[in-house]
Steps between C-alpha positions, in 0.01 A plus 500: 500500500647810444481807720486871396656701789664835590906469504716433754881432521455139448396550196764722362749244309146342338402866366860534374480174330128489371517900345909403366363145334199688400644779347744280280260340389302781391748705344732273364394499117448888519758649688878476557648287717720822639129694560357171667802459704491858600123554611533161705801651669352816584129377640551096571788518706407382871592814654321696331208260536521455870501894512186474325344248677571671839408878413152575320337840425233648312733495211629122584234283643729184553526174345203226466651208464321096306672229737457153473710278737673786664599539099483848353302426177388901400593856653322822401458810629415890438426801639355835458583736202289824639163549749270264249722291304741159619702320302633164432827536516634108510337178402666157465467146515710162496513491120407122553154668693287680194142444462428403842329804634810610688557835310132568526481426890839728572304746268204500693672565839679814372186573402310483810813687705464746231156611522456381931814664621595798224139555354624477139213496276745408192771266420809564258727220363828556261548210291795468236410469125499168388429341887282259315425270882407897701339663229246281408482412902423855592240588210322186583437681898371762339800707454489767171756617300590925610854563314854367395802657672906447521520169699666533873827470500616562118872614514626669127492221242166328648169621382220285706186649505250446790173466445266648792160379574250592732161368594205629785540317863 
């Protein structure tokens, strides 16, 4: 059975696993192994994580956490943008995990911390073109299509584009 919970520092080397293994796998046919390596440094290292895990805010509300087994299988998390709008800001599961309702069930408690604790009354999401597993994932929750912009993280040479979503909570 798995278990959708609010973070704590036991689960910090399963986030940096599950969004590190997640992110690979996302990105690996679209982006450069140099930009993969580099975002996974920067957010999916376990300090950083357990910071995250142990501090929340308006503008951080934590990480939920999918275990099974005392197993990490999905992390997500998010936080508010201004007074009406949150945001997802991560989302990832065991690659091995997809289609299980995981995503959607980490989705769902953002959600509800979202709209219970912050009062947001809509939901933004940045997706990279060509996620072909988050777009489609994200649409299907209702999720619609606002603008492109540069992709986070673009250093000179790279040219991702972001694609940002939003949808009524």
């Amino acid at each position: 059975m798995i278990n959708i919970c609010k973070a704590n520092p036991i689960h910090v080397q399963g986030i940096a696993k599950v969004c590190s293994e997640g992110y690979q796998s996302t990105y690996g046919e679209t982006h450069s192994k140099e930009y993969i390596e580099r975002i996974i440094s920067e957010f999916y290292n376990t300090e950083r994580i357990l910071d995250e895990v142990t501090k929340s805010s308006r503008y951080w509300g934590g990480y939920f956490v999918a275990v099974e087994n005392d197993n990490v299988v999905g992390a997500g998390g998010g936080g508010m943008i201004n007074e009406t709008a949150g945001e997802i800001f991560v989302l990832y599961l065991d690659p091995n995990r997809r289609n299980e309702g995981i995503g959607t069930n980490l989705l769902e408690a953002i959600t509800k911390q979202q709209k219970e604790e912050f009062n947001a009354s809509e939901q933004w999401v940045s997706v990279h073109k060509g996620n072909e597993m988050g777009i489609p994932f994200y649409e299907a929750r209702g999720f619609i299509f606002q603008q492109e912009q540069n992709g986070y993280g673009n250093v000179e040479g790279e040219e991702y584009v972001s694609l940002r979503y939003c949808r009524s909570i």
